[in-house]
C-alpha positions as CSV (number, residue, x, y, z in Angstrom):
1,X,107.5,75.9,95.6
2,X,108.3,72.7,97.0
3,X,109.8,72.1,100.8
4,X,113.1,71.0,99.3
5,X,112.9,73.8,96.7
6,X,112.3,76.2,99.8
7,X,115.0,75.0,102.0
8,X,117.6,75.6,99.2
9,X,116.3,79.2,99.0
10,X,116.6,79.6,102.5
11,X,120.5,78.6,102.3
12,X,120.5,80.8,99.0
13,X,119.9,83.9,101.3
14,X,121.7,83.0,104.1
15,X,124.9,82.8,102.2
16,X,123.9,85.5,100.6
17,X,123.5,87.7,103.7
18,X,126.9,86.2,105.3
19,X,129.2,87.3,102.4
20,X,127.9,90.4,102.4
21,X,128.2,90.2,106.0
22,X,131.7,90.3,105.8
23,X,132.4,93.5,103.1
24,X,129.7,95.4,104.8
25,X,132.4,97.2,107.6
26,X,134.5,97.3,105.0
27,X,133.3,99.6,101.9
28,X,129.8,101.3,101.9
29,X,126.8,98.7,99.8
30,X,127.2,100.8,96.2
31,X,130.8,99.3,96.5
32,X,130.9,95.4,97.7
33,X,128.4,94.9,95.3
34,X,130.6,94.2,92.8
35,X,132.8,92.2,94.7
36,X,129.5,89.5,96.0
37,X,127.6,90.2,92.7
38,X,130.7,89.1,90.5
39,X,132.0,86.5,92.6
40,X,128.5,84.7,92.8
41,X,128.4,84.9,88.9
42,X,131.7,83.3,88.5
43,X,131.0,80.8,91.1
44,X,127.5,80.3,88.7
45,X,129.9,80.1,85.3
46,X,131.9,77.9,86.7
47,X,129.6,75.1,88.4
48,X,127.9,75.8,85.0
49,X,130.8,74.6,83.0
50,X,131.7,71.8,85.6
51,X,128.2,70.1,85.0
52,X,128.3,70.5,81.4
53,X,131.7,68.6,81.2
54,X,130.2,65.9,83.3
55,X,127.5,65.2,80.6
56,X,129.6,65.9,77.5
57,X,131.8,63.4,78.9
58,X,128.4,60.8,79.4
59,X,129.0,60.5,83.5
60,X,126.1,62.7,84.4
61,X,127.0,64.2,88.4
62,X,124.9,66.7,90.1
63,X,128.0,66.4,92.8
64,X,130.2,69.2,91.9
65,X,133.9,67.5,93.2
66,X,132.6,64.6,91.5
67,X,132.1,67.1,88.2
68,X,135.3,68.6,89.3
69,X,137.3,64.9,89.2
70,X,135.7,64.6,85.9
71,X,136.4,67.9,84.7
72,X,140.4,67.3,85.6
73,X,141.0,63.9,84.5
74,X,139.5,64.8,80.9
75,X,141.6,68.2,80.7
76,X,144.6,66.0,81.6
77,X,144.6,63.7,78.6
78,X,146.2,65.3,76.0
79,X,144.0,63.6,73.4
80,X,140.4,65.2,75.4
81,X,141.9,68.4,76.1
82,X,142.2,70.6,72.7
83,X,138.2,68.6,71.9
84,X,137.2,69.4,75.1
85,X,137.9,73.3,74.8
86,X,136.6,73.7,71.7
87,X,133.2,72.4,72.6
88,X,133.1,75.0,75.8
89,X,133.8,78.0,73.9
90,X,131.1,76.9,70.7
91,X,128.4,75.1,73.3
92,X,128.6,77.6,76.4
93,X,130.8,80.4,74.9
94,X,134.2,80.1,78.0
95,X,136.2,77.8,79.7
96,X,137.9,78.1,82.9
97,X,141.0,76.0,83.7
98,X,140.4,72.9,86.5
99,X,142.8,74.7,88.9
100,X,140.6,78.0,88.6
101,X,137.2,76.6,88.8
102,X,135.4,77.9,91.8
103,X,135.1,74.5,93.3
104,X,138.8,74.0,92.7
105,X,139.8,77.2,94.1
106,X,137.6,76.5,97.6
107,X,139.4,73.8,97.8
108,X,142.6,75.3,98.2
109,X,141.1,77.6,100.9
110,X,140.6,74.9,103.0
111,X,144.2,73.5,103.1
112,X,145.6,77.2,103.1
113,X,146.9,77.6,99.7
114,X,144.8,80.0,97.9
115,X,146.1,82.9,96.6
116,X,144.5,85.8,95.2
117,X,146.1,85.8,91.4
118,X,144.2,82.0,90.9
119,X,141.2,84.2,90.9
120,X,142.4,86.8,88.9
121,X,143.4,84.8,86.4
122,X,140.0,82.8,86.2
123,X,138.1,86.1,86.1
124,X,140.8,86.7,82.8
125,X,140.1,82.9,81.5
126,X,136.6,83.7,81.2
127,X,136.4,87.5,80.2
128,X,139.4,85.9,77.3
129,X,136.8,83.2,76.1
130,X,134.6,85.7,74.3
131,X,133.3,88.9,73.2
132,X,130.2,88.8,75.4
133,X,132.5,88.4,78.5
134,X,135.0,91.1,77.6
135,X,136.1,93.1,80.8
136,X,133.0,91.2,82.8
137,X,134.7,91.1,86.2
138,X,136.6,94.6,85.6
139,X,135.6,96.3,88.5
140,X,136.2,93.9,91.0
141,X,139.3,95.1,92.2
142,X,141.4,92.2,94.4
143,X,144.1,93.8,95.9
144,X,141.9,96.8,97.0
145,X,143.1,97.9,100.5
146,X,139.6,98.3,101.6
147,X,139.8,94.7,101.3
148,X,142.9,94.8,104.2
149,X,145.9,96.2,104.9
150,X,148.1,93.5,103.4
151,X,147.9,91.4,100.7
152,X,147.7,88.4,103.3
153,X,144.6,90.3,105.1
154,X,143.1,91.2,101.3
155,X,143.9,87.0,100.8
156,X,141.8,86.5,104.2
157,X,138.4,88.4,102.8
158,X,138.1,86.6,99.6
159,X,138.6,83.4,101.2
160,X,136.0,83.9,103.6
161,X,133.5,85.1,101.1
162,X,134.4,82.0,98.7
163,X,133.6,79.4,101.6
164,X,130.3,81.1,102.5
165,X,129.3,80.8,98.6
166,X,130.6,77.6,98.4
167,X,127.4,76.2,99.6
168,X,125.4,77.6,96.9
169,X,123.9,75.0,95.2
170,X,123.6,76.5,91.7
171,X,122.5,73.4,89.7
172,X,119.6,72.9,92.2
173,X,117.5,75.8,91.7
174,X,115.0,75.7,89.6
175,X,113.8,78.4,87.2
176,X,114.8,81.9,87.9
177,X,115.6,81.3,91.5
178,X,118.8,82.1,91.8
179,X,118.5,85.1,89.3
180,X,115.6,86.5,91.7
181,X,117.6,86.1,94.6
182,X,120.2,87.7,92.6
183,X,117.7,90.3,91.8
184,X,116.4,90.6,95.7
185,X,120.0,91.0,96.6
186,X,120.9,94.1,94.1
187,X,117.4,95.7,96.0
188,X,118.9,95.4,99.4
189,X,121.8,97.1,98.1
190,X,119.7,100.0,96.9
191,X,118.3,100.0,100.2
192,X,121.5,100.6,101.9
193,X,123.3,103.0,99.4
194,X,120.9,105.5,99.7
195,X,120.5,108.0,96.5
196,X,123.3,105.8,94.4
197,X,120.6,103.6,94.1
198,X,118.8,105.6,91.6
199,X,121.6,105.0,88.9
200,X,120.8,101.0,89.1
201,X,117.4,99.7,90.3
202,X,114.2,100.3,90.1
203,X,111.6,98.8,92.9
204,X,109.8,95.6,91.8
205,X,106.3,97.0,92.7
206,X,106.9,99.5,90.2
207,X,108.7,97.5,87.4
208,X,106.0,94.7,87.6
209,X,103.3,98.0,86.9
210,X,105.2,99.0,84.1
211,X,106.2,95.8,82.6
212,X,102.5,94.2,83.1
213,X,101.0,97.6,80.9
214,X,103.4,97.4,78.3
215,X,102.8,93.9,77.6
216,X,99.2,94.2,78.1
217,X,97.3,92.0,75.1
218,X,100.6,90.9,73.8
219,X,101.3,88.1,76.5
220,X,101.3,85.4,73.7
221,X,103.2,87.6,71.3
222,X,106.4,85.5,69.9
223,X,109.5,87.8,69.3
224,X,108.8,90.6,71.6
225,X,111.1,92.9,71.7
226,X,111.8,95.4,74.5
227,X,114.3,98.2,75.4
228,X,115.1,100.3,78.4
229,X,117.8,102.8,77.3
230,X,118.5,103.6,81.3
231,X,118.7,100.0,81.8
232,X,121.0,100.2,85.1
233,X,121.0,96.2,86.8
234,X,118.2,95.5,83.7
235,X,115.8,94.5,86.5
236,X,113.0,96.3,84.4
237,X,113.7,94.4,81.2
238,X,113.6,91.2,82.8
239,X,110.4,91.7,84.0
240,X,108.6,91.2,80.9
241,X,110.0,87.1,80.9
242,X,107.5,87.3,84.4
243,X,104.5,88.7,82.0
244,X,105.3,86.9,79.1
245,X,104.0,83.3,77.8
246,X,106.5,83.0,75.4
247,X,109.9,84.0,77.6
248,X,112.3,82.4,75.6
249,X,111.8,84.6,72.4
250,X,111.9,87.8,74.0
251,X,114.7,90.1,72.9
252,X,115.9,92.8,74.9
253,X,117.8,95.7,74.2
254,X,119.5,98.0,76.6
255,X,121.8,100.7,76.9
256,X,123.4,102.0,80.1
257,X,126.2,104.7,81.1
258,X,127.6,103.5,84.2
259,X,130.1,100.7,83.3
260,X,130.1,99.1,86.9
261,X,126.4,99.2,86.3
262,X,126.2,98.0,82.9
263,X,128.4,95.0,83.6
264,X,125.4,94.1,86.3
265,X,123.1,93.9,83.7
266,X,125.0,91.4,81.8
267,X,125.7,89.2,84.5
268,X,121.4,89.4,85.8
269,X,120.8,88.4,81.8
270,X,122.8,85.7,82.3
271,X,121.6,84.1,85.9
272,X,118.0,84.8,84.5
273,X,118.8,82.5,81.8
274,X,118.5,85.0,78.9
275,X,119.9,83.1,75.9
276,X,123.0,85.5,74.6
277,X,121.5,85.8,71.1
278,X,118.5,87.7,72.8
279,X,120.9,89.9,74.6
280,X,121.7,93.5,73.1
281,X,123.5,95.3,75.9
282,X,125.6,98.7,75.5
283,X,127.9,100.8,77.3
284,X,127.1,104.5,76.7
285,X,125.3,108.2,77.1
286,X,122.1,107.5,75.7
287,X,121.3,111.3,75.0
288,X,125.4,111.9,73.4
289,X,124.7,110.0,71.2
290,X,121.5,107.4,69.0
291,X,121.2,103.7,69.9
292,X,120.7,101.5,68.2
293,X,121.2,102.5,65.0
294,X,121.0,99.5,63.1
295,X,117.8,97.5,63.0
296,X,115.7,96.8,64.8
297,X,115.6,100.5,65.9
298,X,111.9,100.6,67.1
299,X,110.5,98.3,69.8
300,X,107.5,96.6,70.8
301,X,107.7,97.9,74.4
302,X,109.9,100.8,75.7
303,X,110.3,100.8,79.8
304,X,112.8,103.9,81.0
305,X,113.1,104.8,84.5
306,X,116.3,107.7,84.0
307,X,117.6,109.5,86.2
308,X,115.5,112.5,87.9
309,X,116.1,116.1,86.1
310,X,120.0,114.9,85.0
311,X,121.6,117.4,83.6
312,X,122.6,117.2,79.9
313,X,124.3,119.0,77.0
314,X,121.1,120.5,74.9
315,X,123.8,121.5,72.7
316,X,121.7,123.1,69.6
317,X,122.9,120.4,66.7
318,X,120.4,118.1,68.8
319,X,117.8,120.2,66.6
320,X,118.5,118.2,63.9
321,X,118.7,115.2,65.6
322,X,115.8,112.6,64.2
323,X,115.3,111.9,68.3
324,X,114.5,115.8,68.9
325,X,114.2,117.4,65.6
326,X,110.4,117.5,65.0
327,X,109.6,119.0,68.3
328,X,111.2,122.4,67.9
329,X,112.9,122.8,71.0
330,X,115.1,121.3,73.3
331,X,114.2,119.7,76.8
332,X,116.4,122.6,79.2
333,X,120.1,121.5,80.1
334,X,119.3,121.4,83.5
335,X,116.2,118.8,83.4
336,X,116.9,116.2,80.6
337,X,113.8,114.4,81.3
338,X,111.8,115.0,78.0
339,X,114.7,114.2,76.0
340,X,114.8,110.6,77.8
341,X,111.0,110.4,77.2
342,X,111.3,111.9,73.5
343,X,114.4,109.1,72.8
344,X,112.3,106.4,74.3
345,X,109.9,107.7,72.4
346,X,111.8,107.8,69.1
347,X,112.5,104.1,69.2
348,X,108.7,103.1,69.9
349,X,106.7,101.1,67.2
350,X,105.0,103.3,64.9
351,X,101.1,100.8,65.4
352,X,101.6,98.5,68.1
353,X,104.0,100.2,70.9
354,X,103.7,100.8,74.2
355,X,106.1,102.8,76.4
356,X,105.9,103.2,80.3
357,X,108.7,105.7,81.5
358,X,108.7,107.1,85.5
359,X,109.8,110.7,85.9
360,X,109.6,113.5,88.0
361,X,105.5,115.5,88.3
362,X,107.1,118.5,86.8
363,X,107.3,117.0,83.3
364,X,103.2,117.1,83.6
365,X,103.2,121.0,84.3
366,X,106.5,123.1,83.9
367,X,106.1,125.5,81.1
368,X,108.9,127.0,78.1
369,X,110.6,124.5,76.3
370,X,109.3,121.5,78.2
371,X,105.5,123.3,78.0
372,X,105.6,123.1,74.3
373,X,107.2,119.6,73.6
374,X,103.9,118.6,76.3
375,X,101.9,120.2,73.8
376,X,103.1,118.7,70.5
377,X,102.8,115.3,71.8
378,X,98.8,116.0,73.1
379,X,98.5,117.3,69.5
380,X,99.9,114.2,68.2
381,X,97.8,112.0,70.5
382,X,101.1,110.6,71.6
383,X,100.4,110.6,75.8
384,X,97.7,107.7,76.7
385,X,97.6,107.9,79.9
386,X,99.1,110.1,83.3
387,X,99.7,107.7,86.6
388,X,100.1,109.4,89.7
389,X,102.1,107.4,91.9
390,X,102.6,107.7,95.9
391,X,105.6,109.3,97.3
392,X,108.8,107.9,98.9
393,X,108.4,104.4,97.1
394,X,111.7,104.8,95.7
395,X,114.8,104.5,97.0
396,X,116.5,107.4,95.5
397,X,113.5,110.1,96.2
398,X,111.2,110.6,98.7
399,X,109.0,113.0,96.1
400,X,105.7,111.3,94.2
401,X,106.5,110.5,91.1
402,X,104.4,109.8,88.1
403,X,104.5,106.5,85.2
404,X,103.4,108.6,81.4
405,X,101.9,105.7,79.1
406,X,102.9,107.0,75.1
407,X,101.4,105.0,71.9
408,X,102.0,106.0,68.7
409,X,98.9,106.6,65.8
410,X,96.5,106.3,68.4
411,X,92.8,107.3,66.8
412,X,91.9,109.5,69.4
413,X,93.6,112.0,71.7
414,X,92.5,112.1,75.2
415,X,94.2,111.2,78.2
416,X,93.3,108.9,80.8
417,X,94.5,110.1,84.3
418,X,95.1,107.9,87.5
419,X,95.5,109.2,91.0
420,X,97.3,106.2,92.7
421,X,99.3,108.1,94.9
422,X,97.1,107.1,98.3
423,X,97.5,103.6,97.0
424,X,100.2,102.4,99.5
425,X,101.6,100.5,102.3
426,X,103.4,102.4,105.2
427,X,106.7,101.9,105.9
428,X,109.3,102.6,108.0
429,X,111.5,103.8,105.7
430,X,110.1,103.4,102.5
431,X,106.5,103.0,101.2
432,X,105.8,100.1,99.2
433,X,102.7,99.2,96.8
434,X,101.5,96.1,97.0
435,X,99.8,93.6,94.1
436,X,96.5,94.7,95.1
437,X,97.6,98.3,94.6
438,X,99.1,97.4,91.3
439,X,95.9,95.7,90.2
440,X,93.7,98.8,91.0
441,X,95.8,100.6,88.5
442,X,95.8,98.3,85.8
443,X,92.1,97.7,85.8
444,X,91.6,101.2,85.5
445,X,94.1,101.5,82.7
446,X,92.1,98.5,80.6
447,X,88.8,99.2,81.4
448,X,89.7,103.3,80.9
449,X,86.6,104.6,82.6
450,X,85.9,107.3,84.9
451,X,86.2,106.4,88.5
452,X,85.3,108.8,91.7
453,X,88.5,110.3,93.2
454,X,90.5,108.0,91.1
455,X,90.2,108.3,87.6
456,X,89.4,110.2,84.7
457,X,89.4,110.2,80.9
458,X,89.8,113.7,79.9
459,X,88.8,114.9,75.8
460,X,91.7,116.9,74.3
461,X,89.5,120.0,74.6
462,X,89.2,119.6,78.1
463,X,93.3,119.3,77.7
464,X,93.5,122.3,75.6
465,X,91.3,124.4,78.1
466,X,93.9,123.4,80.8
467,X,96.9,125.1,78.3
468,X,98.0,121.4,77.9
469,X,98.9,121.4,81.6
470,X,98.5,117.8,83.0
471,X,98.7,118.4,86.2
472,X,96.5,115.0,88.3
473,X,94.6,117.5,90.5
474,X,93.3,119.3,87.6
475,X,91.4,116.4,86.7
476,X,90.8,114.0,89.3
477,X,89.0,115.8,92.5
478,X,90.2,113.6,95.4
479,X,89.0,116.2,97.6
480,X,87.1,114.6,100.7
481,X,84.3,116.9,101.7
482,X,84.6,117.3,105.4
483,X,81.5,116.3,107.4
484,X,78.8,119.1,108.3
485,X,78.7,120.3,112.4
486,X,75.8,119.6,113.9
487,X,75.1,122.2,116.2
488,X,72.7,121.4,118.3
489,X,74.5,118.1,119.4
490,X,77.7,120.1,119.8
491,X,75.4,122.2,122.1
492,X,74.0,119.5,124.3
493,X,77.7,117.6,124.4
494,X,78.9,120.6,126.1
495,X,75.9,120.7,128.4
496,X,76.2,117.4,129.2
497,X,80.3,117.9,129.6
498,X,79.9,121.0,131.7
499,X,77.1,119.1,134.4
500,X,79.9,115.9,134.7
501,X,82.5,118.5,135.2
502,X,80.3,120.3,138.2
503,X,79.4,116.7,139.3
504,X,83.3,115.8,139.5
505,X,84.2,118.9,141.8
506,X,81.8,117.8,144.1
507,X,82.4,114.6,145.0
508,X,86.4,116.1,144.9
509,X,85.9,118.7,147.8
510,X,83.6,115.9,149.4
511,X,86.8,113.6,150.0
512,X,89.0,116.6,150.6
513,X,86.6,117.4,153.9
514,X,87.0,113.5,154.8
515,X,91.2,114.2,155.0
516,X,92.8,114.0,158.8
517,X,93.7,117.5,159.0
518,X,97.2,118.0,160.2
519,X,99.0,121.8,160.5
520,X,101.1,120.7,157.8
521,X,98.0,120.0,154.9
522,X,95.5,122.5,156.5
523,X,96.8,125.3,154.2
524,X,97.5,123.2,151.3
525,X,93.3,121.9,151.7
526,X,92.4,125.1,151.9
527,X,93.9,126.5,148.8
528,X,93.0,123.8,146.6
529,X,88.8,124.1,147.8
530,X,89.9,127.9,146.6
531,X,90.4,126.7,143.3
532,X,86.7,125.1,142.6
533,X,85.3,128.2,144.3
């Protein structure tokens, strides 16, 4: 990155870090996110729209009151205006009128006349202009009273957050920058909302372990297709345009319950600069109810990191549901996590798939219903390889947690197994893996060999012997053996110990005989010579 490059990032943060500065005594993290998050994307829409209007109009700016000027004068003339509309909904899909435009609206800060309902009604222009912004800024709620007391106090917090975005310069970062600071931003808010964080995020160390397996050997592939049905902020679908050579033809498809959450996910797309004809995003209960039903229906890569043993329905017409049906059984209404794998599952390529999905250990070993969907997928070969991963690097979960690799018409059926769970950094708070932690992993995933106290590739009978429990220990021995005692030298250290310890006491009662004795200390000398006696 270049000096000027970094600099901007630097003021990226730090403006950044101030506006959330100012919600943070406010509401707790898992709240003013969608207040910074969605005011930062209509700030990005709107300098967006600003430029764009500068170079339809053939006066190129990268000053954005300069776009602004532009951007007024031409919606002013009666004969530009209707043309000029037209072309922002078909070349950039919404318009946002001059006197709403972010740029516009700081503006009016500064001399003291904004007012909460011009923001409003931008937040309406845009989620008006199409489908694909419909209900966008919904949960940001302006007239909240965690925002103030009074409207004039509510007035005061939006204000302030708008001038410390003002200085984003949006046009000047290159790439994905501001979509990873977007990105770095949504992990800081895990950080500080605790558990909540689960239902949105999922830590880059992991995603970039997940993402790099899944599109192992298909980095060049054009038209990749990818799907997280637990998408939450989509952070682990947009990893794969890190992995990819060909970025730009990558469609992804996710589905998410939370509607706060899912309306993140559209709004990362965007700043990452996923084109919105690669972008199939939907608001729902993935295990209610299929998606997607319409083709495509099966993916090149499947990534799911769900929620820990949710609970769910497990109502019995899911027996005939194609997801479920040819297992038998149902996962147990109070752990859903095989029916998130067996969905995932369900929508994986029938030759070329891969699918990386985090759960809890206890998928690898509990027994009944979950016991015998473990076993029909052994049978079918369907499991390729177990990851142990180290505890606490979540921030949702303290407990270890494991990453299942499942291919379908795979030609043989044994199981490589990882132990990576000592494969970490320390942290305060939370432990974190590191690239060199990552890379251990995925070389032992490729090069699927048998390594000392790390990995194993384990034959189906060897599975079967085990009752198709997959338990890590069962077939990687970690266990250090503890160094033999040698007596002797024990023996002659205490020798040794005991002579220094004699040697000690008599150079002690030595100094204690050298003492001016005064009535006072005579008794006190005397009873401590007692003690070495």
């Amino acid at each position: 990155m270049s000096t000027n490059q970094s600099e901007k990032s630097k003021t990226l943060y730090q403006a950044l870090w101030n506006s959330a500065d100012i919600l943070r005594s406010k509401m707790d993290a898992n709240e003013y996110k969608s207040y910074l998050l969605g005011m930062i994307f209509y700030k990005y829409l709107s300098d967006r729209m600003l430029f764009y209007v500068a170079d339809t109009m053939q006066t190129p700016t990268d000053n954005l009151l300069t776009a602004q000027e532009i951007y007024f004068d031409a919606y002013s003339d009666e004969d530009t205006k209707t043309d000029l509309i037209e072309v922002l909904k078909e070349d950039i899909s919404y318009f946002i009128e001059p006197n709403l435009t972010f740029t516009s609206l700081v503006n009016q800060v500064n001399v003291g006349e904004f007012q909460l309902e011009l923001l409003a009604q931008g937040f309406r222009n845009i989620e008006q202009s199409n489908e694909i912004f419909e209900n966008l800024f919904e949960d940001i709620d302006l007239y909240s009273k965690k925002l103030g007391a009074t409207p004039q106090k509510q007035n005061q917090t939006i204000a302030s957050i708008m001038k410390e975005l003002s200085v984003l310069d949006i046009a000047g970062h290159a790439g994905d920058v501001l979509g990873d600071a977007y990105e770095y931003l949504i992990g800081q808010f895990a950080s500080d909302s605790g558990k909540k964080a689960g239902e949105f995020y999922t830590p880059q160390p992991v995603a970039k372990l997940m993402t790099q397996i899944v599109l192992h050997g298909k980095e060049n592939q054009k038209g990749f297709t990818v799907y997280d049905a637990t998408m939450g902020s989509g952070s682990l679908l947009l990893n794969a345009k890190k992995y990819s050579n060909q970025p730009g033809t990558i469609s992804y498809f996710g589905q998410e319950l939370n509607t706060s959450t899912y309306n993140l996910a559209r709004m990362n797309m965007m700043l990452h600069g996923v084109a919105v004809e690669n972008q199939f995003l939907h608001n729902a209960d993935t295990l209610d109810q299929d998606w997607p039903t319409e083709e495509p229906t099966d993916f090149d890569g499947v990534l799911m990191n769900p929620p820990y043993s949710a609970k769910w329905s497990a109502a019995q017409g899911f027996l005939q549901d194609p997801r479920f049906s040819t297992f038998g059984v149902l996962a147990p209404k109070s752990k859903a996590d095989f029916a998130f794998l067996l969905h995932g599952y369900y929508h994986l390529k029938q030759s070329s798939g891969v699918m990386a999905i985090v759960l809890p250990h206890g998928v690898l070993f509990r027994g009944n219903a979950e016991g015998k969907i473990r076993q029909r997928l052994l049978e079918e070969g369907a499991i390729d390889t177990v990851i142990g991963m180290p505890a606490n690097i979540f921030f949702n979960t303290s407990i270890p947690t494991t990453v299942i690799i499942l291919k379908k018409n795979r030609t043989n059926r044994d199981v490589l197994f990882i132990d990576a769970s000592k494969g970490f950094d320390k942290g305060k708070n939370q432990n974190t893996m590191t690239d060199d932690h990552i890379q251990a992993i995925l070389d032992a995933y490729i090069n699927r060999q048998d390594i000392d106290k790390y990995a194993h590739v384990a034959n189906f009978d060897e599975i079967k012997e085990n009752d198709y429990n997959l338990n890590i220990p069962r077939y990687v021995d970690t266990f250090e053996q503890e160094e033999a005692i040698d007596i002797v030298q024990v023996s002659q250290e205490i020798v040794n110990l005991n002579k220094e310890i004699k040697q000690a006491e008599t150079e002690f009662l030595a100094m204690l005989d050298q003492l001016a004795v005064t009535p006072e200390t005579k008794d006190l000398i005397e009873a401590t010579k007692g003690v070495f006696r």
